[in-house]
N, C-alpha and C positions, 0 to 999 in steps of 0.2 A: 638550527633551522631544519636538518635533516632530520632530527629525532622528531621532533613536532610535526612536519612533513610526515612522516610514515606512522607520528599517533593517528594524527586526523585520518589517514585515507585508510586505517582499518576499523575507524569509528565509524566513517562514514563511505564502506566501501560500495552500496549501491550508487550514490552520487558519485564519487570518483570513477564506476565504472563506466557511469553515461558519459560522464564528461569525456573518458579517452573513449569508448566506443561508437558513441552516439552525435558525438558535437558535430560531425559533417552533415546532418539531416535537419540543420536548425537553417531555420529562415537565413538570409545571409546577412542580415541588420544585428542578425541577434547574435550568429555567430562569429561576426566581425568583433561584437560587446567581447565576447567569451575570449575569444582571441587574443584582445588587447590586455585581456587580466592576464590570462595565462603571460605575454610576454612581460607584463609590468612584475608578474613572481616571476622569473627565472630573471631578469633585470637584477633581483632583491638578493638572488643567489648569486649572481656573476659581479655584483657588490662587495658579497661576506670575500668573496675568492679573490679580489681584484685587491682588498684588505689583507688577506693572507698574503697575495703575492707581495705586497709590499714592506709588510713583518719579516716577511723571508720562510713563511712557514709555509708556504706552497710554491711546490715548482713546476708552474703550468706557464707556458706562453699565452694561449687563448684563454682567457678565461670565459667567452660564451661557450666554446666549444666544451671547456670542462664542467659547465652548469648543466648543459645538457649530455653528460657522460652521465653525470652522476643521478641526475634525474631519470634516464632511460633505465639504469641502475637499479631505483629503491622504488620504480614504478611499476616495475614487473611484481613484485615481491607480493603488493596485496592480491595479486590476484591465485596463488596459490598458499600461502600461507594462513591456518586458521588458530589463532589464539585461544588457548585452552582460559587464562585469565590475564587479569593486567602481568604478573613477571615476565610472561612469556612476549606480552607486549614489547616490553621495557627493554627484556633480553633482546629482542630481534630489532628494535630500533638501536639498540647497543651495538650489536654488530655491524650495523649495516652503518652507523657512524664514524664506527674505528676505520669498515673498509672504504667509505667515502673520501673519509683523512687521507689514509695510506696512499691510497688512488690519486689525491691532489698533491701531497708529499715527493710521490716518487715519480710523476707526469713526465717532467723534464729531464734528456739527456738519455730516453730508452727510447729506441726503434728495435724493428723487426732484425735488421742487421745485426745488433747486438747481442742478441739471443741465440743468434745460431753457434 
């Protein structure tokens, strides 16, 4: 879902840019529509996570909270990253999946406390 996620939004990154920049200036009938999809996709991700957490392959308590970790995440991405061609596509959705995994993986049982 993440790799798909960051094909589309460097396929189509003037759309994705309105949408996070510009969606506060829409009518509020229209922006309520936009609204509702955005939260029925991140629903779709806190779904696939809510299925990890129960496989055992993710160790997240919240999983809204970690739909939109991960999304804040690979959301930033299009907007400085420019693809020379599809590998380089491929490559940085690659990446950017292993460190969504790793990120859902290791959620549970790290605080700041522990670190130090």
């Amino acid at each position: 879902m993440i790799g798909e996620h960051i094909r589309f939004s460097l396929a189509r990154r003037g759309e994705v840019l309105v949408n996070t920049r510009e969606r506060r200036t829409l009518p509020l009938d229209l922006r309520a529509q936009v609204d509702r999809l955005r939260r029925a996709y991140r629903d779709a991700l806190v779904a696939v996570i809510e299925q990890g957490r129960r496989q055992r392959l993710f160790a997240v308590e919240d999983p809204k909270l970690a739909a939109m970790a991960v999304f804040d995440m690979v959301n930033g991405m299009f907007q400085w990253f420019q693809a020379r061609d599809q590998a380089d596509v491929d490559r940085i959705a690659g990446t950017y999946v292993d460190a969504a995994v790793a990120l859902l993986r290791g959620w549970g049982g790290y605080t700041l406390t522990n670190a130090r």
